[in-house]
Wavefront OBJ file of the C-alpha trace (Angstrom):
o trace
v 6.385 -4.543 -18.214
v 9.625 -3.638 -20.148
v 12.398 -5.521 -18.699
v 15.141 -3.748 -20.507
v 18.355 -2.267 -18.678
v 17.970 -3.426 -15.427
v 19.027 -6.773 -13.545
v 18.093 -10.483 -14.726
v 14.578 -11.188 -14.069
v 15.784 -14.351 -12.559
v 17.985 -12.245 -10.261
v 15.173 -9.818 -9.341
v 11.854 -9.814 -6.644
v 8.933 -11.336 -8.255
v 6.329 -8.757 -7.662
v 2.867 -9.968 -8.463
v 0.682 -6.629 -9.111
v -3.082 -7.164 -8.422
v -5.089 -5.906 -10.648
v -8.768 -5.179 -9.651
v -10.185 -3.355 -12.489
v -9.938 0.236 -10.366
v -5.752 0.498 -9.817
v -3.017 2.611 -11.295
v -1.145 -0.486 -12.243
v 1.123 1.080 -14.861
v 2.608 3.568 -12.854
v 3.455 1.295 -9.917
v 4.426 -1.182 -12.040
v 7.220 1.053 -13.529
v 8.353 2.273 -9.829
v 8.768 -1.638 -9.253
v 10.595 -2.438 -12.157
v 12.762 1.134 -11.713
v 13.345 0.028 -7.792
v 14.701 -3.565 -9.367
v 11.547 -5.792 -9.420
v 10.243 -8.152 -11.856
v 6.494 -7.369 -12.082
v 3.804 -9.942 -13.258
v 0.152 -8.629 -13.648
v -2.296 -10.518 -11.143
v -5.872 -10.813 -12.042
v -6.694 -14.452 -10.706
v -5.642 -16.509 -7.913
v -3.777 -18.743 -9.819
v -0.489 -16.967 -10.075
v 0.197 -16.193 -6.270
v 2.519 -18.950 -6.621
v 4.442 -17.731 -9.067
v 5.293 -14.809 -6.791
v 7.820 -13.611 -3.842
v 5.563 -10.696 -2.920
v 2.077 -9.207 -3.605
v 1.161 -5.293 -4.169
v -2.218 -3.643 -4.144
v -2.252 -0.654 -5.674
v -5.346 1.671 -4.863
v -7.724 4.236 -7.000
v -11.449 4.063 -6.429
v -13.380 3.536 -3.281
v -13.566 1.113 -0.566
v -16.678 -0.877 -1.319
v -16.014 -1.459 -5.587
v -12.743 -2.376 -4.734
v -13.977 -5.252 -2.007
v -16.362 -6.376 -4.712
v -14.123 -6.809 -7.769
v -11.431 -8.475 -5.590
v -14.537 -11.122 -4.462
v -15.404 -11.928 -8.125
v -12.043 -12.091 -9.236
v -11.296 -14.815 -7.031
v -8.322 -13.124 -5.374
v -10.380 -11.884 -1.916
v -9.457 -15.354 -0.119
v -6.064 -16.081 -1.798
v -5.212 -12.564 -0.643
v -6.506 -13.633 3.075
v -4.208 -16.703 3.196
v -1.518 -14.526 1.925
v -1.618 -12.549 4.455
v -2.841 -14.490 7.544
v 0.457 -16.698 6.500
v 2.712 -13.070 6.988
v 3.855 -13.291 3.212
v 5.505 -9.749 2.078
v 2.738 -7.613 1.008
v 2.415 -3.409 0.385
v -0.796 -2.007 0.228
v -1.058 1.253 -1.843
v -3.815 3.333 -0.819
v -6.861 1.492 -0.844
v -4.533 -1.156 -0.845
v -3.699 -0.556 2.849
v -7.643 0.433 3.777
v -8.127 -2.497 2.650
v -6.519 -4.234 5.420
v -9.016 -3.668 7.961
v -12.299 -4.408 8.801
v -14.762 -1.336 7.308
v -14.607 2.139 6.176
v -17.082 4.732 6.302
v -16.862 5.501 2.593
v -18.637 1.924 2.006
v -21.303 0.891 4.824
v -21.579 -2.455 4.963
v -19.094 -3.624 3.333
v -15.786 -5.624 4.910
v -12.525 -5.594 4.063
v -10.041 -7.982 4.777
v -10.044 -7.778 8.239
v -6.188 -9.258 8.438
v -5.619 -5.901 11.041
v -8.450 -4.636 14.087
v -9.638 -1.060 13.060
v -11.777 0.725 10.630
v -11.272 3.605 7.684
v -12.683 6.762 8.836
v -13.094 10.525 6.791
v -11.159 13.314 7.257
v -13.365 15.569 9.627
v -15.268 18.407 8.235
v -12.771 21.685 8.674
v -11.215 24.350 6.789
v -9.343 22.083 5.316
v -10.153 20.972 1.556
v -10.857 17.430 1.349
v -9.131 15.687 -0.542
v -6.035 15.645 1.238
v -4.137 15.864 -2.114
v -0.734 16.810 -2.090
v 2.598 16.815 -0.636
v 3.193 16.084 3.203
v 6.073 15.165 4.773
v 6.030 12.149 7.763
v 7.288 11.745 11.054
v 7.742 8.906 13.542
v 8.869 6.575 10.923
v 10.422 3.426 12.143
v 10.858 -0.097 10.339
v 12.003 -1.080 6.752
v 10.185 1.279 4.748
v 12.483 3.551 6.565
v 15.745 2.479 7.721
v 17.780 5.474 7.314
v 14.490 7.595 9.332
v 17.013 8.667 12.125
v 19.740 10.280 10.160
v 17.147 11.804 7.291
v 15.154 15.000 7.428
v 11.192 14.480 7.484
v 10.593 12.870 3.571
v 7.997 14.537 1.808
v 5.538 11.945 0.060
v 2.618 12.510 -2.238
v -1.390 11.898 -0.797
v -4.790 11.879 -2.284
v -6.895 10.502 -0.133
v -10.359 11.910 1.752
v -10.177 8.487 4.459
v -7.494 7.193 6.269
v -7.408 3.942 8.937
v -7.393 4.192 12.358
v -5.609 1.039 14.026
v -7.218 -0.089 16.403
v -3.569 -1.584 17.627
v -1.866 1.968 18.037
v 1.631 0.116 17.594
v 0.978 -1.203 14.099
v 2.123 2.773 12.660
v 5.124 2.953 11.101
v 4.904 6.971 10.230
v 2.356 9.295 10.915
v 1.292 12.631 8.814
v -0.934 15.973 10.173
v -3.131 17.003 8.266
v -5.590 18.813 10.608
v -4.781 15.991 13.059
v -2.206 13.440 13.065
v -3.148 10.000 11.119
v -0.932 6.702 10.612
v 0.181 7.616 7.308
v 2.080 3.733 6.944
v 2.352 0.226 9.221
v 4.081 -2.128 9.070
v 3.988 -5.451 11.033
v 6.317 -8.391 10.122
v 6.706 -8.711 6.357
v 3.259 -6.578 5.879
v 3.405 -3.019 5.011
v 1.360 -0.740 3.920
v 1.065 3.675 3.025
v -1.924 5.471 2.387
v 0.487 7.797 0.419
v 1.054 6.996 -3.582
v 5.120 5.447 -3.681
v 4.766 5.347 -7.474
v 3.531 9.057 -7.294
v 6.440 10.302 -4.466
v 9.753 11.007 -7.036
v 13.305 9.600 -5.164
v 11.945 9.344 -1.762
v 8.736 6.563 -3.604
v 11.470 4.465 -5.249
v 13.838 4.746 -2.107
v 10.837 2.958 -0.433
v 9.983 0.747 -2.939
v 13.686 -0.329 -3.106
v 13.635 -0.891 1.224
v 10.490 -2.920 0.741
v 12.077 -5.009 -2.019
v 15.095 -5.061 -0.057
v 13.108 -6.491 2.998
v 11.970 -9.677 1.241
l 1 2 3 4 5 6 7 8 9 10 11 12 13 14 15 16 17 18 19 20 21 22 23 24 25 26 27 28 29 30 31 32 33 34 35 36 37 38 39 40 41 42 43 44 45 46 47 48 49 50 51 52 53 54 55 56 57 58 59 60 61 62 63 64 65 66 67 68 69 70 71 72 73 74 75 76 77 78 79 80 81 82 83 84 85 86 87 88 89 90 91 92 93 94 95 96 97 98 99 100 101 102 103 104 105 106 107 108 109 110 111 112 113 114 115 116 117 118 119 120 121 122 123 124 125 126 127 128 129 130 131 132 133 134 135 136 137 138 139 140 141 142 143 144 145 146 147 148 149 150 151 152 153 154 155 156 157 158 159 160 161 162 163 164 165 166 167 168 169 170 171 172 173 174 175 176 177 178 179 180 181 182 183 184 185 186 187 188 189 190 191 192 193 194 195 196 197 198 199 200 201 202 203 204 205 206 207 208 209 210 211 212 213 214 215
């Protein structure tokens, strides 16, 4: 990542990026670095150390995703990360990920840190994928801390699944799209959007900037 005309890395977030063989690293690696983080490429457990906070970026399904994480070595690490509240965004798959299965892969788990399960949109009128710009509503937390003075922010989906918490408290925004979904959560120092940051123009970086700012 190009580290030119912004802060000293020393000064900045260390953002370790996990890479799983399926993400969009280089465009959410240059959101981080354009909302003021120093980015370092993860692709073994060995460098969670080395790091303030964790991203997991998400393209691909539910099930490859689960398995590449496994063989890289980085499913447990990213357990312990977690079960010890460490800041973490999930991108995506990133935040399906959090919970415990998804109808796109039967059979396999995910990380379980959250109660609940990754469902598809229902069959409608509506083309799936949900691809697109929405905009949110009930935000609360530090992905949003100006929510009650802003108008509704438009952010930028693709997506055909979406989690259902089974903890209805754990949403931090929710979206319609032929019914209402939790389109973020957040609990503690672990946040997540099933919308693409990297993908959303000012309002992405704006919330790439609160998250950093949250740390």
């Amino acid at each position: 990542m190009n580290d030119q005309a912004s802060p000293s890395k020393a000064s900045r977030v260390q953002v370790g990026l996990v890479d799983y063989g399926r993400g969009n690293l280089r465009s959410v690696g240059k959101a981080l670095e354009a909302a003021g983080a120093a980015v370092e490429i993860l692709t073994t457990a060995e460098r969670f150390d080395s790091v303030d906070a964790v991203v997991v970026p998400g393209v691909g399904s539910f099930g490859d995703c689960a398995h590449n994480l496994k063989n890289s070595g980085m499913w447990e690490p990213l357990q312990e990360w977690l079960k010890a509240g460490r800041p973490y965004l999930g991108i995506c798959l990133g935040y399906q990920l959090l919970f415990e299965s998804s109808e796109e892969s039967p059979g396999a788990s995910g990380l379980g840190h959250f109660p609940g399960r990754v469902v598809r949109f229902p069959h409608s009128e509506l083309k799936i994928p949900h691809m697109g710009w929405n905009t949110l509503s009930r935000m609360r937390g530090p992905l949003y801390p100006e929510a009650a003075e802003a108008p509704s922010p438009a952010f930028y989906f693709v997506h055909s699944y979406y989690p259902v918490p089974a903890e209805t408290d754990l949403a931090s925004s929710t979206c319609e799209y032929g019914e209402p979904f939790a389109a973020s959560i957040s609990r503690g120092a672990i946040h997540a959007t099933q919308f693409h940051p990297e993908k959303s123009q000012a309002a992405g970086l704006a919330l790439l900037g609160d998250f950093l700012s949250a740390i």
